[in-house]
N, C-alpha and C positions, 0 to 999 in steps of 0.2 A: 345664656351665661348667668342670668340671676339666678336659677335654681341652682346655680354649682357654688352661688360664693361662699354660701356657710362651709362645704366641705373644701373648698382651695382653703379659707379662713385655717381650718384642722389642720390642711399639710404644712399652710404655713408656721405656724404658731410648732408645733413638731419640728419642723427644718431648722426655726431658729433654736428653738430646746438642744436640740441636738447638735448645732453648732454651736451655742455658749458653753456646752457642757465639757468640765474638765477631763470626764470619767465616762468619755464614748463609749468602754467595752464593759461597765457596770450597768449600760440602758437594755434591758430586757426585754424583747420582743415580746413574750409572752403575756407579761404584765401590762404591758401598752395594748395588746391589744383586746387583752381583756375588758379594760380600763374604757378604751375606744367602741367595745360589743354593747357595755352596758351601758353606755350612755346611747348608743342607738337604742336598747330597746327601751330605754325609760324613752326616751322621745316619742317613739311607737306607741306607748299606752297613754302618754297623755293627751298625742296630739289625733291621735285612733279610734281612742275608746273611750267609756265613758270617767274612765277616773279624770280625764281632763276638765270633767265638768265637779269636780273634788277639788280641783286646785281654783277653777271659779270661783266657788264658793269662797276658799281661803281668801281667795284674792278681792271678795267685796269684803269681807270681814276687817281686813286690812285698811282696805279703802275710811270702811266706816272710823275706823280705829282711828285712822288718821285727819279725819274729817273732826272727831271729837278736840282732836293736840290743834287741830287750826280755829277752833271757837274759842279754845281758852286761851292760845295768843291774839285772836282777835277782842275778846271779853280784856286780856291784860293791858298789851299795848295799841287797843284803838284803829285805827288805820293804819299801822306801821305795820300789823298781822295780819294785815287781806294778803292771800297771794295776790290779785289779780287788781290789788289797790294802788294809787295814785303815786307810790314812791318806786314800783315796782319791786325786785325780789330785795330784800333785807337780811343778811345770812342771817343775825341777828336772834330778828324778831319773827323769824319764819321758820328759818331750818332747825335752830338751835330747839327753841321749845321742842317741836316734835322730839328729839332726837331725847332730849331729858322724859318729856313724859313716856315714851318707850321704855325706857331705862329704869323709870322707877315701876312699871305696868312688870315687867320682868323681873326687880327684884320682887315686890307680892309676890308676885306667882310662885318665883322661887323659895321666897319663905315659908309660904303654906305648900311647898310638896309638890304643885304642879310641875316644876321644872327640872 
């Protein structure tokens, strides 16, 4: 049964779509299951082939990225920015930073054309 729950997860999340929805005979088989193809086959290549090891990559880059937003709330507010520090999570002084230094990492980017 665990390898079925992601796809029960789809019927369900569908089922309910489909019953909230005001506009039953505007829902498109066609569309959905397009919708539903592609997203199997991006799953296929990432979890397949080697582009999955592309989204690694991404996914240390990130890591690192975020490792630099927790030095500089830990360099700010002291012990209040350890994740793993003695007050425990701080929205604060833990999530918040990251979430600004993101935000300002992205406008750069944006400014100079990358984005």
């Amino acid at each position: 049964m665990g390898r079925f729950t992601g796809l029960l997860g789809i019927v369900v999340i569908l089922a309910v779509a489909y019953l909230m929805s005001p506009h039953k005979k505007a829902i498109k088989p066609r569309i959905l299951l397009w919708g539903l193809s592609l997203q199997f086959i991006f799953a296929f290549l990432v979890l397949k082939t080697d582009l999955g090891k592309a989204f690694q990559l991404a996914s240390l880059a990130v890591n690192s990225l975020l490792e630099y937003a927790e030095s500089g709330s830990q360099f700010l507010f002291g012990p209040l920015g350890t994740k793993a520090g003695p007050y425990g999570v701080l929205f604060a002084f833990q999530v918040l930073p990251i979430v600004i230094f993101i935000a300002s990492l992205f406008a750069i980017l944006y400014q100079i054309g990358v984005m």
